[in-house]
SEDRENRO-522057 format. One record per atom (N, C-alpha, C, CB): x, y, z; atom name; residue number from 1. Coordinates in nm, 4 decimals, always signed. Glycine has a CB too. Example, Ala and Ser with C-alpha at 12.3 -4.5 7.8 and 13.67 -1.06 7.14 Angstrom:
BEGIN
+1.3190/-0.5690/+0.7800/N/1;
+1.2300/-0.4500/+0.7800/CA/1;
+1.3200/-0.3300/+0.7800/C/1;
+1.1308/-0.4473/+0.9046/CB/1;
+1.2850/-0.2250/+0.7080/N/2;
+1.3670/-0.1060/+0.7140/CA/2;
+1.2900/+0.0030/+0.7870/C/2;
+1.4084/-0.0598/+0.5725/CB/2;
// end
This chain:
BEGIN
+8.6467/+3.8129/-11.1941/N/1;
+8.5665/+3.7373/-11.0989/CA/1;
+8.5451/+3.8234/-10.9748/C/1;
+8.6350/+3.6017/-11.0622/CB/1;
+8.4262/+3.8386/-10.9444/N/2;
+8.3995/+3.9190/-10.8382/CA/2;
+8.4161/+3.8228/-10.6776/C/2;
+8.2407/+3.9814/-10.8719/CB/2;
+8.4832/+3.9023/-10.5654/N/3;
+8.5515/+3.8012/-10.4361/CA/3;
+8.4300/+3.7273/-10.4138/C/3;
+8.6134/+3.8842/-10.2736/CB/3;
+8.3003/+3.7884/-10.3820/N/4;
+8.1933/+3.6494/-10.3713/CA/4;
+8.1955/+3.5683/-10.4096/C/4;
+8.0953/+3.6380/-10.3967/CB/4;
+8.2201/+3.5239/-10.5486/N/5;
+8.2406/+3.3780/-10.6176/CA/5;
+8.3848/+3.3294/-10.6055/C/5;
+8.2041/+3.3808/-10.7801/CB/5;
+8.4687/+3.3696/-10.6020/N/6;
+8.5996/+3.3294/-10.5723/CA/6;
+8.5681/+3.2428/-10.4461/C/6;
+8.7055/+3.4550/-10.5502/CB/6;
+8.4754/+3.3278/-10.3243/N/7;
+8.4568/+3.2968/-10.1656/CA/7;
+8.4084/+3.1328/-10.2530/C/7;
+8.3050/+3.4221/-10.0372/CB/7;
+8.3184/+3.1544/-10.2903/N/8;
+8.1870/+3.0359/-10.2999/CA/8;
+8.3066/+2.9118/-10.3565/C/8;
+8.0155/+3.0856/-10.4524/CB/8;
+8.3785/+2.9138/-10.4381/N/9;
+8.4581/+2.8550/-10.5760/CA/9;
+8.5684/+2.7825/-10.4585/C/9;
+8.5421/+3.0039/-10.7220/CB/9;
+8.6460/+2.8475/-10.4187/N/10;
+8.6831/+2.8500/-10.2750/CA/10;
+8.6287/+2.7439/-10.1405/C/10;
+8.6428/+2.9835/-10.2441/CB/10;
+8.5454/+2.7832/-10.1207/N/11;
+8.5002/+2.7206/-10.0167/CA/11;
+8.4240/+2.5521/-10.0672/C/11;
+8.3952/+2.8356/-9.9468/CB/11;
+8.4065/+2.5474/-10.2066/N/12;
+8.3747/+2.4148/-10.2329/CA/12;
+8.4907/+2.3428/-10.2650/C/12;
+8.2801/+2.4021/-10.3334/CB/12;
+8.5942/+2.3934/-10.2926/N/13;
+8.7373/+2.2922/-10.3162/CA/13;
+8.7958/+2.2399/-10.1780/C/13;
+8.8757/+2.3864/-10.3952/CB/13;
+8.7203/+2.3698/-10.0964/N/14;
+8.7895/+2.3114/-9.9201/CA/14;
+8.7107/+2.1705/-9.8752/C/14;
+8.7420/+2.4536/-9.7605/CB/14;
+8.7118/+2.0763/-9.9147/N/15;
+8.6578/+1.9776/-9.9193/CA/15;
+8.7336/+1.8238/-9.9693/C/15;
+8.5615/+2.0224/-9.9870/CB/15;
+8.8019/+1.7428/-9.9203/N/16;
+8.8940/+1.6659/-9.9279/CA/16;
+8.8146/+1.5853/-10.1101/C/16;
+8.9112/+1.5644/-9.7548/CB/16;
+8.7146/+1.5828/-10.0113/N/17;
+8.6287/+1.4660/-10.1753/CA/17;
+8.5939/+1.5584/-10.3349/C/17;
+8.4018/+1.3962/-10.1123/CB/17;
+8.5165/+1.6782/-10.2908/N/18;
+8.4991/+1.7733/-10.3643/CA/18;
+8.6495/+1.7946/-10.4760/C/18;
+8.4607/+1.8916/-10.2602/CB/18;
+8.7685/+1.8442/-10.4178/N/19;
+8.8743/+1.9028/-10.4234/CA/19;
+8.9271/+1.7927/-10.5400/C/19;
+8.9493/+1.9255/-10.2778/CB/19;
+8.9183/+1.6622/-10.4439/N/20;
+8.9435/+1.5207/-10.5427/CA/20;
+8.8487/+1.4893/-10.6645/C/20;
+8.9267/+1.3848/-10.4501/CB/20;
+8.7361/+1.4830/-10.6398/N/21;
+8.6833/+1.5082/-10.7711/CA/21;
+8.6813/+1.6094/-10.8464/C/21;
+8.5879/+1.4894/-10.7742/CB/21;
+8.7030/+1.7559/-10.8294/N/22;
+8.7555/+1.8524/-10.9696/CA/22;
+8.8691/+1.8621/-11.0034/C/22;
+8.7349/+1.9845/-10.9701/CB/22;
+8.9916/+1.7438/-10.9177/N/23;
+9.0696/+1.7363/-10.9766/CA/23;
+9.0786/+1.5948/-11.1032/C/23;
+9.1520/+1.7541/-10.8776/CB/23;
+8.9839/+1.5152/-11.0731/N/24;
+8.9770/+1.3953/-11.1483/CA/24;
+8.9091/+1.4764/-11.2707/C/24;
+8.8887/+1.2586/-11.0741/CB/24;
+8.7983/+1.5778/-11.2873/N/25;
+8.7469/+1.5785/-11.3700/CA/25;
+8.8066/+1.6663/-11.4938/C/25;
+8.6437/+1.5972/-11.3235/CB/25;
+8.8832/+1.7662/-11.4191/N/26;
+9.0189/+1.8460/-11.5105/CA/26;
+9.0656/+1.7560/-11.5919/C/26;
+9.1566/+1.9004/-11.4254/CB/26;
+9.1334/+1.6295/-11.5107/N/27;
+9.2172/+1.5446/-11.5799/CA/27;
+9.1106/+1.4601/-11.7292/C/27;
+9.2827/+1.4262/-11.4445/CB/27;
+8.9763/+1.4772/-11.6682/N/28;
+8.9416/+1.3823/-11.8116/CA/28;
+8.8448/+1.4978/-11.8600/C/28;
+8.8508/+1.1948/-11.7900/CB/28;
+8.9474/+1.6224/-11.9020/N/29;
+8.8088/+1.7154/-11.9737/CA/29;
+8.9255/+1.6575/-12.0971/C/29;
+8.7582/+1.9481/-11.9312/CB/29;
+8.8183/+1.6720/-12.2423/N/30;
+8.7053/+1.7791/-12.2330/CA/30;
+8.5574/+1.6666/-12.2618/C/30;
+8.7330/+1.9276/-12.3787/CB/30;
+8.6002/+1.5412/-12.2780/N/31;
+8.5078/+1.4467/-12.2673/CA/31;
+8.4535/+1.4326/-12.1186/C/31;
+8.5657/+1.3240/-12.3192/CB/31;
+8.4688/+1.4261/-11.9975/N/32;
+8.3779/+1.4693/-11.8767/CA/32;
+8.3548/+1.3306/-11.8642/C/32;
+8.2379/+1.5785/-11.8942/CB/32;
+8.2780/+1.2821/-11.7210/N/33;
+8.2592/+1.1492/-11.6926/CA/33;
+8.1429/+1.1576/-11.5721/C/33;
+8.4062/+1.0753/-11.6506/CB/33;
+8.0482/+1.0379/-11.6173/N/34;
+7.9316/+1.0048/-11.5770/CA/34;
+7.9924/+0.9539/-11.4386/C/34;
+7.8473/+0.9052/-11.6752/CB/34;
+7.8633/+1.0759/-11.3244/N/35;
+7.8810/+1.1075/-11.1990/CA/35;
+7.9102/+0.9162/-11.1370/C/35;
+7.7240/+1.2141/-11.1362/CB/35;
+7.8034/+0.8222/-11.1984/N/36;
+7.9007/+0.7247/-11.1319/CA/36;
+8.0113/+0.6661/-11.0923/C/36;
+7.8961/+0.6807/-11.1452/CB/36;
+8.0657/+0.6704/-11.2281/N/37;
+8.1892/+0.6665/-11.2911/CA/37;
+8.2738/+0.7308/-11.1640/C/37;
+8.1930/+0.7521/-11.4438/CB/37;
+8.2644/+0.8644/-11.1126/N/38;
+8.3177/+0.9263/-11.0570/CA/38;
+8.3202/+0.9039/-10.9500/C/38;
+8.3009/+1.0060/-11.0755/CB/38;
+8.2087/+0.8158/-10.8829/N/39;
+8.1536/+0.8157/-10.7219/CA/39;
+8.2702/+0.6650/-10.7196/C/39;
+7.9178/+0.7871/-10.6802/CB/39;
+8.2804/+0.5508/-10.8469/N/40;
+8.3266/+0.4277/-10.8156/CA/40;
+8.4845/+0.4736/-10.8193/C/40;
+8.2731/+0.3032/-10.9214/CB/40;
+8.5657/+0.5779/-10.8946/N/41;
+8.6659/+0.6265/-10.9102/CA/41;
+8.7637/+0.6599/-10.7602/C/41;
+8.6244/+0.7325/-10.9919/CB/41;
+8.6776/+0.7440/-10.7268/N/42;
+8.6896/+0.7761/-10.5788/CA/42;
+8.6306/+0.7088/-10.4550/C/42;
+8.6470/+0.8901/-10.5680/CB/42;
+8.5580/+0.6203/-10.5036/N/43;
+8.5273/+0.5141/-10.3303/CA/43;
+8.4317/+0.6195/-10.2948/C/43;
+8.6900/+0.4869/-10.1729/CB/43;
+8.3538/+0.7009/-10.3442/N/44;
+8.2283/+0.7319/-10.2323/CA/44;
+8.0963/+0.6878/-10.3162/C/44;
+8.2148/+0.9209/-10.1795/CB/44;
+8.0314/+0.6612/-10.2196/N/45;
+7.8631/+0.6603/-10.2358/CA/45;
+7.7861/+0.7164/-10.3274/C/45;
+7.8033/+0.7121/-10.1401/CB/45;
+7.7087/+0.7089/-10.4249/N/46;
+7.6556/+0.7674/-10.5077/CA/46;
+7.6435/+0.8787/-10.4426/C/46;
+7.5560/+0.7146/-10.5597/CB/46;
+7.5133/+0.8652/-10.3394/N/47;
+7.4385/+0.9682/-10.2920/CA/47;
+7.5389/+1.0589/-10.2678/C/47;
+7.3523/+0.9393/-10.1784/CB/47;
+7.6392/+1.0317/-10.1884/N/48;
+7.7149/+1.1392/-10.1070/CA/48;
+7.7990/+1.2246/-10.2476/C/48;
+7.8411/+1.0521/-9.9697/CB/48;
+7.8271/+1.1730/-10.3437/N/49;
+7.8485/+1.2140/-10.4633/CA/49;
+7.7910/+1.2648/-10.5314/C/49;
+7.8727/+1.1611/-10.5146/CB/49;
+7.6590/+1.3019/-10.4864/N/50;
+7.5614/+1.3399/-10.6006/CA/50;
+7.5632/+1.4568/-10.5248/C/50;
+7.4105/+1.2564/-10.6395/CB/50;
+7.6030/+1.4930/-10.4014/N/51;
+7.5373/+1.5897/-10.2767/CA/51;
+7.7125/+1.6877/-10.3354/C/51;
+7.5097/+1.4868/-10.0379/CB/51;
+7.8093/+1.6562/-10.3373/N/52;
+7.9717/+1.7120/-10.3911/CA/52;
+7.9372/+1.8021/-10.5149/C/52;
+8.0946/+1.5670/-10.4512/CB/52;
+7.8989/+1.6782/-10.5850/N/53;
+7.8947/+1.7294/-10.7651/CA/53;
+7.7801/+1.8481/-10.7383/C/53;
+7.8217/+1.5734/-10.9132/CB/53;
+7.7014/+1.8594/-10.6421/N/54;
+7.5384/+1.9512/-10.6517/CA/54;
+7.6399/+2.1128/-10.5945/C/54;
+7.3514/+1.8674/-10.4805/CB/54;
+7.7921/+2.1035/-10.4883/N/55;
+7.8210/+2.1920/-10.4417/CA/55;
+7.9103/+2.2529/-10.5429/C/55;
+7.8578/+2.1681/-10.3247/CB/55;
+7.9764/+2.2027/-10.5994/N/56;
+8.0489/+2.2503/-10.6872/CA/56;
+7.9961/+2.2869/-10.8556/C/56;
+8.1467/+2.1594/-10.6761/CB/56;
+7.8716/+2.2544/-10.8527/N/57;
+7.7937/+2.3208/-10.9139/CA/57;
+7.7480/+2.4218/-10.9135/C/57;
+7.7381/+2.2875/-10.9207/CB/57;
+7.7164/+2.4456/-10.7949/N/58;
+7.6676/+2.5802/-10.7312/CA/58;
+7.7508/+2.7044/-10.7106/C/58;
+7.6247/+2.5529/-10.6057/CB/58;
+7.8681/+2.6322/-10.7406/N/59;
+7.9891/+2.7272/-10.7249/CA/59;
+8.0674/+2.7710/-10.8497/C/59;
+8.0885/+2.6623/-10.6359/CB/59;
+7.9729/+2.7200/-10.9865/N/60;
+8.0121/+2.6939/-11.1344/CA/60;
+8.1461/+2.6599/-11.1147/C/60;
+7.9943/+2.8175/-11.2415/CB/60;
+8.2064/+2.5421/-11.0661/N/61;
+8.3464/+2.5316/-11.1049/CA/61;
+8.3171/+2.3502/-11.2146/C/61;
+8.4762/+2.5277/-10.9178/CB/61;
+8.1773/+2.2968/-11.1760/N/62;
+8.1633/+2.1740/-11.3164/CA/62;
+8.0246/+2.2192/-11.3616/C/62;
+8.1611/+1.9699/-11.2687/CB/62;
+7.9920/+2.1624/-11.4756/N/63;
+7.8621/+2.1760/-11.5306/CA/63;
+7.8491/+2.0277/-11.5443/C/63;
+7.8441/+2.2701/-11.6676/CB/63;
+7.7322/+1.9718/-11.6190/N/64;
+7.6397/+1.8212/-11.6011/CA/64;
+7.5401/+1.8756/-11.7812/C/64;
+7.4888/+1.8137/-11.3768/CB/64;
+7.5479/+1.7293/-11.8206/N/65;
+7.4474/+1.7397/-11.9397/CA/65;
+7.4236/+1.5667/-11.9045/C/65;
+7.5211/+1.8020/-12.1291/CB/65;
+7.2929/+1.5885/-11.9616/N/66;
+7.2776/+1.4788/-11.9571/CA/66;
+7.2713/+1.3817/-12.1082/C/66;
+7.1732/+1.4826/-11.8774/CB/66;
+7.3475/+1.2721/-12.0848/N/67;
+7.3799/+1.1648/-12.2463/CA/67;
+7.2716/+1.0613/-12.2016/C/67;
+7.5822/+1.0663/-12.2750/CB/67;
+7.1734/+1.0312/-12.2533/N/68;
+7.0796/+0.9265/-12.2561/CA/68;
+7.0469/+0.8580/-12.1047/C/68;
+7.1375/+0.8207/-12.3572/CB/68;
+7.1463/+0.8011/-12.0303/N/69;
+7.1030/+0.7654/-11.9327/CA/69;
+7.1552/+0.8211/-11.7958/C/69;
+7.1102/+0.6508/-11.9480/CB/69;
+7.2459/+0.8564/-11.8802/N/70;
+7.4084/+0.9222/-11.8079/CA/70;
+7.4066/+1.0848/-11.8009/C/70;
+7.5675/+0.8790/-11.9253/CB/70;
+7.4305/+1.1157/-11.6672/N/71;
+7.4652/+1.2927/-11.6481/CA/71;
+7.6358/+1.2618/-11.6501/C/71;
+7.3912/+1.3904/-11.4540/CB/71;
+7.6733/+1.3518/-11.7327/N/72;
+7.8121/+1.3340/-11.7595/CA/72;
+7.8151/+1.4867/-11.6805/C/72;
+7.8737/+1.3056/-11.9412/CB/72;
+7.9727/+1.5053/-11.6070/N/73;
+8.0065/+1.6155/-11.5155/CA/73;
+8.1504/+1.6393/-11.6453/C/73;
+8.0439/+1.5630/-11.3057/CB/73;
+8.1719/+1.7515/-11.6222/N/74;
+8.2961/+1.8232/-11.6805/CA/74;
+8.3129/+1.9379/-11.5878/C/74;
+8.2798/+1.8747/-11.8399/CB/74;
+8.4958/+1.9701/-11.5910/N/75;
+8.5234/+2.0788/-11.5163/CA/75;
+8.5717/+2.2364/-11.5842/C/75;
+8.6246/+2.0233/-11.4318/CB/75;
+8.4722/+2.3318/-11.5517/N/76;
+8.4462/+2.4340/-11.6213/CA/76;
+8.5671/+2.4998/-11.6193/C/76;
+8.3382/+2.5052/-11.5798/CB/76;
+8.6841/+2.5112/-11.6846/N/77;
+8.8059/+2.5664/-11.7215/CA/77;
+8.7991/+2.6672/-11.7161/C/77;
+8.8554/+2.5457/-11.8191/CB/77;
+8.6902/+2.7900/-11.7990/N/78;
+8.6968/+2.9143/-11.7923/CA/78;
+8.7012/+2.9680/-11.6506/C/78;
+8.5976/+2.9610/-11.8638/CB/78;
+8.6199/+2.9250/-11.5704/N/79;
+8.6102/+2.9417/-11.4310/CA/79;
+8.7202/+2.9392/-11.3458/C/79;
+8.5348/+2.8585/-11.3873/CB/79;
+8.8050/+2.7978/-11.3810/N/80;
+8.9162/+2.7838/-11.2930/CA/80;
+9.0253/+2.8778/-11.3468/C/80;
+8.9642/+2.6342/-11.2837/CB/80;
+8.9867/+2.9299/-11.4780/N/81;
+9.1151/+3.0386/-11.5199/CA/81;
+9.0763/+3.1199/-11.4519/C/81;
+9.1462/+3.0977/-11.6659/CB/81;
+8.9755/+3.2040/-11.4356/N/82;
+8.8785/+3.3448/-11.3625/CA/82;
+8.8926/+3.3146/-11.1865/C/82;
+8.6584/+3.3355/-11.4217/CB/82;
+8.9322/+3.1752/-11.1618/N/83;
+8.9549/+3.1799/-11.0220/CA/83;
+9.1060/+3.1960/-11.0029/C/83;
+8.8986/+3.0533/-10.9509/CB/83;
+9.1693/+3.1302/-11.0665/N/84;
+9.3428/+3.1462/-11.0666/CA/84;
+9.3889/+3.3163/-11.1141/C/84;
+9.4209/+3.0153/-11.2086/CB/84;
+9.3423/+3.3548/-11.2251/N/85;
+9.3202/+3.5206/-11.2087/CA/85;
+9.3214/+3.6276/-11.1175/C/85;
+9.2292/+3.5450/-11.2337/CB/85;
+9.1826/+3.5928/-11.0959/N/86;
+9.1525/+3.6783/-10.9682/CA/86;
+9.2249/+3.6242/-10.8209/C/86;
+8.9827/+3.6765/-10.9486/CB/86;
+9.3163/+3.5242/-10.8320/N/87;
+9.4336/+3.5054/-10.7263/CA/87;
+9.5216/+3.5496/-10.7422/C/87;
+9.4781/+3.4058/-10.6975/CB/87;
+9.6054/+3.5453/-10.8821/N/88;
+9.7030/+3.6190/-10.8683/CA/88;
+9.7332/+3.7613/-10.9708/C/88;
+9.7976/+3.5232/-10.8728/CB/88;
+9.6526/+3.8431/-10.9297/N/89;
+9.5976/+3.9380/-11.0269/CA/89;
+9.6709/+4.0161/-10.9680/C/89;
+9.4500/+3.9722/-11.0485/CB/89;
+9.7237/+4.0499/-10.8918/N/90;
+9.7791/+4.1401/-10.7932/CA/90;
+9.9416/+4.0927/-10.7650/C/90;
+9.6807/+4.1328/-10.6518/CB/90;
+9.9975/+3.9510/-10.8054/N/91;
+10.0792/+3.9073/-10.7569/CA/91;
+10.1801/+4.0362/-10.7820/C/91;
+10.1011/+3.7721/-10.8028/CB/91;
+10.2819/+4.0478/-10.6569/N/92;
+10.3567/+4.0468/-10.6623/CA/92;
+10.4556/+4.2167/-10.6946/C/92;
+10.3402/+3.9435/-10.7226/CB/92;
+10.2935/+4.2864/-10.6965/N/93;
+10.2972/+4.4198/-10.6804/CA/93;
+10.3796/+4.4648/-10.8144/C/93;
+10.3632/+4.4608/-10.5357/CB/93;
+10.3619/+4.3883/-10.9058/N/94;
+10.3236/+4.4142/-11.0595/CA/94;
+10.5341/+4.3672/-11.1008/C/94;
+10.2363/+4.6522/-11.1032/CB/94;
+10.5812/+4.3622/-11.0305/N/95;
+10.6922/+4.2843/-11.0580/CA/95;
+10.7448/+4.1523/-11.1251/C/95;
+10.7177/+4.2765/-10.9758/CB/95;
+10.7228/+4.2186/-11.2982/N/96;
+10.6834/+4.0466/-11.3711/CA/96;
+10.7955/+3.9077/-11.2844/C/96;
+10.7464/+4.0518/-11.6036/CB/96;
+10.9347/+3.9795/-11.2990/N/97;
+11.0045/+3.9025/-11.2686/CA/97;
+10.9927/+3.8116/-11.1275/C/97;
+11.0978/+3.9674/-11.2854/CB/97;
+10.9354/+3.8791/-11.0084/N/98;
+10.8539/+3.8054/-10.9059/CA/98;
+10.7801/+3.6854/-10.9651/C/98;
+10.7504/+3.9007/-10.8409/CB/98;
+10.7035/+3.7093/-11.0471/N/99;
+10.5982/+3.6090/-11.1103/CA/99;
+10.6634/+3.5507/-11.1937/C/99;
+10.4760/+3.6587/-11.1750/CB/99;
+10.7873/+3.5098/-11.2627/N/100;
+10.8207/+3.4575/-11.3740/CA/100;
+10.8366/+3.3264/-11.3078/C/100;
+10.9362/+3.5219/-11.4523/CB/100;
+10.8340/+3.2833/-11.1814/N/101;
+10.8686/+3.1268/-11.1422/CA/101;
+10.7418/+3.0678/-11.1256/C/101;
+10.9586/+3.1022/-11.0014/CB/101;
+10.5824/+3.1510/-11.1037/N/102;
+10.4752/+3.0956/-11.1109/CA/102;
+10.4274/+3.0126/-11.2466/C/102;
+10.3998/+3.1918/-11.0781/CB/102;
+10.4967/+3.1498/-11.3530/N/103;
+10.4127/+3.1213/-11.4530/CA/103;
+10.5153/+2.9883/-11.5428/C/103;
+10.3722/+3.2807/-11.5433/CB/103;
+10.6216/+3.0079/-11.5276/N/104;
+10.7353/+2.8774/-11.5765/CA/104;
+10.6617/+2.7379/-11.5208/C/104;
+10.9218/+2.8946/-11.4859/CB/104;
+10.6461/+2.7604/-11.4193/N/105;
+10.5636/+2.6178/-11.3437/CA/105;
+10.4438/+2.5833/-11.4004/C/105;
+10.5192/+2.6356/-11.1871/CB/105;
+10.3685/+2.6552/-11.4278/N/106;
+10.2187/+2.6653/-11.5215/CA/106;
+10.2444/+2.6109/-11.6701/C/106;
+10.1581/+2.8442/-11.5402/CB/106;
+10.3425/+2.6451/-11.7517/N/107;
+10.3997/+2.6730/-11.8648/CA/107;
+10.3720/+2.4940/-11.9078/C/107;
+10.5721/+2.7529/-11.8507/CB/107;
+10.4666/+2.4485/-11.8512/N/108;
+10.4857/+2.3046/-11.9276/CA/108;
+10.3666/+2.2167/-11.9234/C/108;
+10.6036/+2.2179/-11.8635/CB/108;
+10.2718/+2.1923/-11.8247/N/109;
+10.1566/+2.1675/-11.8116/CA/109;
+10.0130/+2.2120/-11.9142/C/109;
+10.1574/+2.2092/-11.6981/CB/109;
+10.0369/+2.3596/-11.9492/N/110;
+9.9437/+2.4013/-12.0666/CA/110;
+9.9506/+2.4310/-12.2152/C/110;
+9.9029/+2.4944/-12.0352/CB/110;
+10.0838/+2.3779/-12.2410/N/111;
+10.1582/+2.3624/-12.3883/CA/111;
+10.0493/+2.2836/-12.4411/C/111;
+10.3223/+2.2798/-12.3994/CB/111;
+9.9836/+2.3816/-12.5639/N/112;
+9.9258/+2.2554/-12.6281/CA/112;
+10.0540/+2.1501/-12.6803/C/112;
+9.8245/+2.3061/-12.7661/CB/112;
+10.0012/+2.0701/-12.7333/N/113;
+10.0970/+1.9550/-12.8072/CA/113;
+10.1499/+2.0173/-12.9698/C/113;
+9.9869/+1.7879/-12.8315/CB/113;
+10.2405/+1.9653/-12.9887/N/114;
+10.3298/+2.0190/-13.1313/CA/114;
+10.2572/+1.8622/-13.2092/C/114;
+10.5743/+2.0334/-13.1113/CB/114;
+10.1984/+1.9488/-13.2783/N/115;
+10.1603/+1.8978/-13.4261/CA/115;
+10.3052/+1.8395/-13.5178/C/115;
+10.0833/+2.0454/-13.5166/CB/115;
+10.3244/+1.6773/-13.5354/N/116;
+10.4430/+1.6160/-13.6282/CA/116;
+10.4130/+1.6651/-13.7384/C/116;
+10.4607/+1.4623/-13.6445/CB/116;
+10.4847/+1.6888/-13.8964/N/117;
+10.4897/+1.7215/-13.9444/CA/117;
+10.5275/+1.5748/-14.0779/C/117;
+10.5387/+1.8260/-13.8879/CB/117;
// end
């Protein structure tokens, strides 16, 4: 990820509502949820919701398709890996063991699920 888009990716999460909605929309990928849905979720205004979802678009951190009547929003994962990357790409002046308490914390959260048998 080149620092310009990191800046851009960045500067749309600095946003209390923004920040709150790509975190709601992480939580319901990979099915994604119609921008209303999202505006009644969080207590804001369509409009002012439609003006969030347009910045963080711009910043590719969600994409939008539209289902029949419905623009459904999803949050672009590859991106937020390429932004978390290019944060700690450098951690720690290459000292895995520095980094072994980041990535333990990360760990249990991105386990896929164990298939029963």
């Amino acid at each position: 990820m080149e620092q310009e888009n990191a800046i851009l990716a960045l500067a749309a999460l600095a946003q209390s509502t923004r920040l709150d909605t790509f975190r709601l929309l992480i939580r319901h990928e990979p099915e994604g949820m119609p921008a209303g849905e999202i505006a009644r979720a969080l207590a804001v205004p369509q409009n002012t919701m439609s003006a969030h979802l347009n910045i963080l678009a711009r910043a590719g951190l969600v994409s939008s398709e539209r289902r029949s009547r419905l623009i459904v929003y999803r949050a672009d994962t590859s991106r937020l890996r390429d932004l978390m990357l290019f944060l700690i790409k450098d951690c720690c002046g290459g000292d895995a063991n520095l980094c072994a308490p980041l990535i333990a914390e990360l760990n249990p959260c991105c386990l896929p699920e164990k298939v029963s048998s």
